[in-house]
C-alpha positions in Angstrom: -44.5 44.6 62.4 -44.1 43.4 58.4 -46.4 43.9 56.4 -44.8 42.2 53.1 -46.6 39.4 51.0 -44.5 36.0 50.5 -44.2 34.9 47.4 -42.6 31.7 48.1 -43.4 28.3 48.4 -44.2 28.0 52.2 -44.3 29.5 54.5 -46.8 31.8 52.7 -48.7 34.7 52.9 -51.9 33.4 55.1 -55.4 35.6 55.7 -56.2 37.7 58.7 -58.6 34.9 59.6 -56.5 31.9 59.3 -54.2 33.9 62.2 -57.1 34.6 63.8 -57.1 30.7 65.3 -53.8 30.9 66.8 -54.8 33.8 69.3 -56.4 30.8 71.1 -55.4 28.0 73.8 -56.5 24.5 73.3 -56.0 21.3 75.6 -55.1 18.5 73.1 -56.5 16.0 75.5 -60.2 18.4 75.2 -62.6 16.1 72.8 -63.3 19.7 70.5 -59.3 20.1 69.7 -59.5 15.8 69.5 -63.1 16.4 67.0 -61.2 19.2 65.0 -58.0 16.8 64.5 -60.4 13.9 63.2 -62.4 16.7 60.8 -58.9 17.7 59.3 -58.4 13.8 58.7 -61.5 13.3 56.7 -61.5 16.6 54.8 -57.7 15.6 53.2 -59.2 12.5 52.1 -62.0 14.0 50.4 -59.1 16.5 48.7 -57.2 13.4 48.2 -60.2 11.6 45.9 -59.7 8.7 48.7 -62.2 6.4 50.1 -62.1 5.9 53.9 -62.2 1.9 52.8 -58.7 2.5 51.4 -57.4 5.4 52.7 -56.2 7.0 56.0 -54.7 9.9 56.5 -51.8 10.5 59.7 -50.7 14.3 61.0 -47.9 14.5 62.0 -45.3 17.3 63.8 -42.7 19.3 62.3 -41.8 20.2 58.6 -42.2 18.4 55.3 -39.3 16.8 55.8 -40.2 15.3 59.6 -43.0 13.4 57.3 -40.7 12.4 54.5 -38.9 10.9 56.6 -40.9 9.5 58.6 -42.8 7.5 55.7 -39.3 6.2 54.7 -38.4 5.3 58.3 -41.7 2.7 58.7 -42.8 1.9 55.1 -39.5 1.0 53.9 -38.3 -1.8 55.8 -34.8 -3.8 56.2 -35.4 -6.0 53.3 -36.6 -3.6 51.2 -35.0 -1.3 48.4 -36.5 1.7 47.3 -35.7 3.8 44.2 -35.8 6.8 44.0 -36.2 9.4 41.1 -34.6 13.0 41.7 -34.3 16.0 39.6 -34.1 18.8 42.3 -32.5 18.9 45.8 -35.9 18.0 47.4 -35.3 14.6 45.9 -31.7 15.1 46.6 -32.5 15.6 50.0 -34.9 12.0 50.3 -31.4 10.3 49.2 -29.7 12.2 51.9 -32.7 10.9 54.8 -32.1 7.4 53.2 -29.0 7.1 53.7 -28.9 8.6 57.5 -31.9 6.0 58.0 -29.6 3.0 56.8 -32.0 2.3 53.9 -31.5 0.2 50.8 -31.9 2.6 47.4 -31.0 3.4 44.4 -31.2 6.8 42.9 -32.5 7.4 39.3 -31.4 11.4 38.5 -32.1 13.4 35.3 -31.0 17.3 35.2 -33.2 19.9 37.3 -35.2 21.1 34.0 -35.9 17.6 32.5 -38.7 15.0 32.9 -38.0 11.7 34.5 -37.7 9.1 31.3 -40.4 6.2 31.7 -37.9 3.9 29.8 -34.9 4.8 31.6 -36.9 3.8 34.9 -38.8 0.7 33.0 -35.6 -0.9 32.6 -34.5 -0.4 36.2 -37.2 -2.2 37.3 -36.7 -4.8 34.9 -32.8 -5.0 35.6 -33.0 -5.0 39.3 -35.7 -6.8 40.7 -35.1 -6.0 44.4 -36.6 -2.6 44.0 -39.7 -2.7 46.4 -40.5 1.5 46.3 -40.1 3.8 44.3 -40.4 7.5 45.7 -40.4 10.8 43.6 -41.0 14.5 44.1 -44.2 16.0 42.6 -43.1 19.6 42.4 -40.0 20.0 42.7 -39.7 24.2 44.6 -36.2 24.0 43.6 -36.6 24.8 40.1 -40.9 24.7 39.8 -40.8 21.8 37.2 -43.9 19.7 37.9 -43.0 16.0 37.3 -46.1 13.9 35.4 -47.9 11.5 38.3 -49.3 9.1 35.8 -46.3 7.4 34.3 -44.6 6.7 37.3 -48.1 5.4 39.1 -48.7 3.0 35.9 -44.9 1.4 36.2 -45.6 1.4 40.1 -48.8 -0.8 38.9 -47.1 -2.9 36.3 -44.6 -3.6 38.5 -46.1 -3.9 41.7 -44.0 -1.5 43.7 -45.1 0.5 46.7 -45.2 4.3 45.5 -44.3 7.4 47.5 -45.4 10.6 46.3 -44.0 14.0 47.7 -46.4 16.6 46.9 -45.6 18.9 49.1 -46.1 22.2 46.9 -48.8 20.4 44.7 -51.7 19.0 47.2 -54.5 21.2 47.6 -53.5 23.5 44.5 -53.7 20.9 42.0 -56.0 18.0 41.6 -54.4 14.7 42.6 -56.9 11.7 42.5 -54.9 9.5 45.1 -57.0 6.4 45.0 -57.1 6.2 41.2 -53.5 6.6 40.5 -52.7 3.9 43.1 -50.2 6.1 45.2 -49.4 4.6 48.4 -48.1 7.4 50.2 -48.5 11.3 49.1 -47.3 13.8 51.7 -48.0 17.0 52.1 -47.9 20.2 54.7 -49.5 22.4 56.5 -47.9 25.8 54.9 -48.2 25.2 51.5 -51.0 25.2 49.2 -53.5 24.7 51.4 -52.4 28.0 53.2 -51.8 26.9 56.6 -48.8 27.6 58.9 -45.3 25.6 59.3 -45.6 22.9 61.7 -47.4 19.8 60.6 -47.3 17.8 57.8 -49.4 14.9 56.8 -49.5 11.6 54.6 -52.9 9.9 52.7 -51.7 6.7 53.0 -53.0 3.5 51.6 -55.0 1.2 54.5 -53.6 -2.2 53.5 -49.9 -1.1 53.3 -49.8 0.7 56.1 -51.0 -1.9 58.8 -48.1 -3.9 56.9 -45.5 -1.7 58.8 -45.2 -2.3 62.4 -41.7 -2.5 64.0 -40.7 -1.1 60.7 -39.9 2.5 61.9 -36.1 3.5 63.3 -37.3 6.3 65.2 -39.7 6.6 67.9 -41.0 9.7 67.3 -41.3 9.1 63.7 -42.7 6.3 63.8 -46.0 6.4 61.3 -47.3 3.3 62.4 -47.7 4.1 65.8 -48.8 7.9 65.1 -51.8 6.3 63.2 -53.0 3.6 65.7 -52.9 6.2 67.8 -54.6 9.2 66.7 -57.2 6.7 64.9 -58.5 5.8 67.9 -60.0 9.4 69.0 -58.0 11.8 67.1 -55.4 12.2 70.0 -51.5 12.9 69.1 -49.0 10.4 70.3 -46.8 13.5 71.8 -47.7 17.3 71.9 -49.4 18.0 68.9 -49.1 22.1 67.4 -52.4 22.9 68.8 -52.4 26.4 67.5 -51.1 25.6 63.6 -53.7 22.8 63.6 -56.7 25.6 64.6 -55.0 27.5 61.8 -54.9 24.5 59.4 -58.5 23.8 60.4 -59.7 27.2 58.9 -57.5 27.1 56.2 -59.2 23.9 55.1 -62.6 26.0 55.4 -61.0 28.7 53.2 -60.5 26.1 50.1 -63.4 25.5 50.4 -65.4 28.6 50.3 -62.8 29.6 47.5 -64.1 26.7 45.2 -62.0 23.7 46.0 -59.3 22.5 44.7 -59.8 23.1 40.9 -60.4 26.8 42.0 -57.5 27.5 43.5 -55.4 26.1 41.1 -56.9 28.4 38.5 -55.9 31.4 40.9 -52.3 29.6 41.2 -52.3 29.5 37.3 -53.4 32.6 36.6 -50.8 34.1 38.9 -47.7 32.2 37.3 -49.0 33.0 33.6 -48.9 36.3 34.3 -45.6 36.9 36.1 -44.0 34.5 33.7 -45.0 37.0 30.8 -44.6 40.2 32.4 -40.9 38.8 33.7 -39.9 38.3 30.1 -40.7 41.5 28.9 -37.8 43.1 31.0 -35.7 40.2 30.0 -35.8 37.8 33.0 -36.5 34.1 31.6 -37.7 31.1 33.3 -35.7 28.4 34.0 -38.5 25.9 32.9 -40.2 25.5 30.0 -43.7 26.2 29.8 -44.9 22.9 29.4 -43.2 21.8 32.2 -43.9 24.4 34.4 -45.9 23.9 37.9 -48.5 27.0 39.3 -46.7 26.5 42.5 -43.0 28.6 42.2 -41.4 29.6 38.9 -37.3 30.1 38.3 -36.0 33.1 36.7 -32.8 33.6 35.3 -30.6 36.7 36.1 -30.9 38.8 32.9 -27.5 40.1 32.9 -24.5 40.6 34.7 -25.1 43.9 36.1 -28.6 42.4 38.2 -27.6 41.6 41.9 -30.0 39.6 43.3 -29.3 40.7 47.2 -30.0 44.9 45.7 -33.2 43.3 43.6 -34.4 41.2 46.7 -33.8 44.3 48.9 -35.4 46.9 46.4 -38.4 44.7 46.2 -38.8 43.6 50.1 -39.2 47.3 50.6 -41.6 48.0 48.4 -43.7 45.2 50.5 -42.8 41.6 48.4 -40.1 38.7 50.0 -38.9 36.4 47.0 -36.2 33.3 47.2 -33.4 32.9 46.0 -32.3 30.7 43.6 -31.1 26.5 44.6 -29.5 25.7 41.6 -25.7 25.9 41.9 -24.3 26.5 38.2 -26.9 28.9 37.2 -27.7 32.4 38.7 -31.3 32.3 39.4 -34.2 33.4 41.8 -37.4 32.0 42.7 -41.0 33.4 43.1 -44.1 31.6 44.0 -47.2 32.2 43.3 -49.6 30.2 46.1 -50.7 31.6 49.6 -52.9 34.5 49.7 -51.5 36.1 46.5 -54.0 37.3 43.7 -53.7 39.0 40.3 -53.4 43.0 42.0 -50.4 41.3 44.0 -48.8 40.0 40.8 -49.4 43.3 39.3 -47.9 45.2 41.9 -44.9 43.2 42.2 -44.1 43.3 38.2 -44.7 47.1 38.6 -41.4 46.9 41.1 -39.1 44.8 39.0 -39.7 47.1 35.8 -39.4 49.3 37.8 -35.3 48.1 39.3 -35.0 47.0 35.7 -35.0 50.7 34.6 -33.5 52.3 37.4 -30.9 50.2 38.9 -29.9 47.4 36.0 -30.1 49.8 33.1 
């Protein structure tokens, strides 16, 4: 049995409690697995800043990427065209599902450690008026650069375009007030800041546009439409629904709670990436992204020199009771480490103790 932390961006290290939930059974068709399903729907729209006038929010199986696509696959219809912004392979990846789904897009791509230009995107809207969406990446895990919400919602405004917002590593560490930025769709899951397990995701999605998308949806069991009408009804799941990650989820939800909310956690989140960022660059390993571009969420270090090895660091420090990623970026040597699940300053502290540590020893 392991008994090392993850520090990465999901799955994460969850508490004794929260795995606690899954040593039960529970009927999906029973009205208290039903009532805990429609509890879990209210409590993200109070997270989200949504009313229940405006808002809904869906659940629905499998990864983050199940949900991306399936907001693509019903709110993007035939007639539509969607751009969309990328500066990581998560966005990378939403081209990839677009073009598998047969969708109409246009991608909008800046390098991995730069902003998205609100010019630059201005004048794609005003060059090519068939854009209907536009869909970007909040935190982008693959280099930790957290993208700015508020100029793309106000050219979404301006320009009346349906936004889509992928916050998977950002909702329920950081604040996002859905309803006032206007997003349309922001998706998120289960086993990331809100320190579930893998094997939901969900979307807060905007009443009026999402009653607008029946028959829209290529795939059955992706079909977000038909998983809303649905599950509105009592809280039941089109198909078999994770009964045990949603338990999980449930108590998770109660956790952020009793931790403070929202705002608290991301102090925690903050506190964590401050330190390792500073301790890091005391033995010479740099972050990829500048500090004012940086999220809480996961941070990208650069190898410091040629003699580091990431496979003998990642070994060195799995057995002294830490799992880190490795890097996504493919011209620059680099390796991730996040800072969100159950992961507090000690943990931090511990884990810069090891890399000094190999840094003395083994690199040296």
């Amino acid at each position: 049995m392991n008994t090392y932390k993850l520090l990465t961006p999901g799955p994460l290290t969850t508490t004794t409690a929260v795995k606690q939930e899954m040593l039960l059974d529970r009927c999906t068709w029973e009205d208290d697995y039903k009532g805990i399903t429609q509890r879990i729907r209210t409590q993200l729209l109070e997270l989200a800043s949504a009313t229940k006038e405006a808002y809904t929010t869906v659940l629905m199986q499998g990864s983050g990427s199940f949900v991306v696509e399936s907001v693509l696959t019903t709110a993007i219809s035939q007639q539509d065209k969607v751009l969309i912004v990328t500066n990581g392979e998560y966005g990378k990846r939403i081209v990839k599902m677009a073009q598998y789904i047969g969708l109409n897009y246009v991608e909008y791509g800046v390098a991995y450690n730069e902003y998205p230009k609100e010019d630059e995107i201005r004048c794609m809207l005003e060059v090519d008026k068939a854009i209907t969406h536009i869909a970007m990446v909040h935190c982008e895990t693959t280099t930790g650069i957290l993208n700015p919400l508020e100029p793309i919602s106000a050219l979404s405004k301006e320009y009346d375009k349906t936004l889509i917002i992928d916050a998977m590593s950002s909702f329920g560490g950081m604040d996002i007030h859905v309803e006032e930025l206007g997003i349309d769709y922001l998706i998120s899951s289960a086993n990331k800041c809100i320190q579930g397990v893998p094997g939901f995701g969900f979307v807060i999605a905007k009443l009026e546009k999402l009653q607008a998308c029946e028959g829209n949806a290529r795939s059955l069991s992706l079909d977000l439409y038909d998983q809303w009408k649905e599950m509105d009804k009592d809280g039941k799941w089109r198909y078999t629904s994770p009964t045990h990650v949603v338990a999980a989820f449930a108590k998770a939800l109660e956790e952020l709670i009793e931790e403070g909310g929202v705002l608290a956690r991301f102090a925690r989140y903050q506190h964590n990436n401050r330190l390792l960022r500073e301790r890091l660059a005391k033995v010479g390993m740099h972050a990829y992204i500048s500090a004012d571009k940086q999220s809480p969420i996961i941070t990208t270090f650069l190898f410091p020199n040629e003699a580091f090895h990431f496979e003998d660091f990642y070994a060195f420090i799995k057995a002294r009771g830490f799992v880190i990623y490795p890097g996504k970026l493919t011209d620059i040597d680099t390796f991730r480490v996040g800072n969100i699940g159950e992961i507090y300053e000690k943990d931090i502290e511990e884990l810069c103790d090891i890399v000094e540590a190999y840094m003395k020893v083994v690199v040296a």
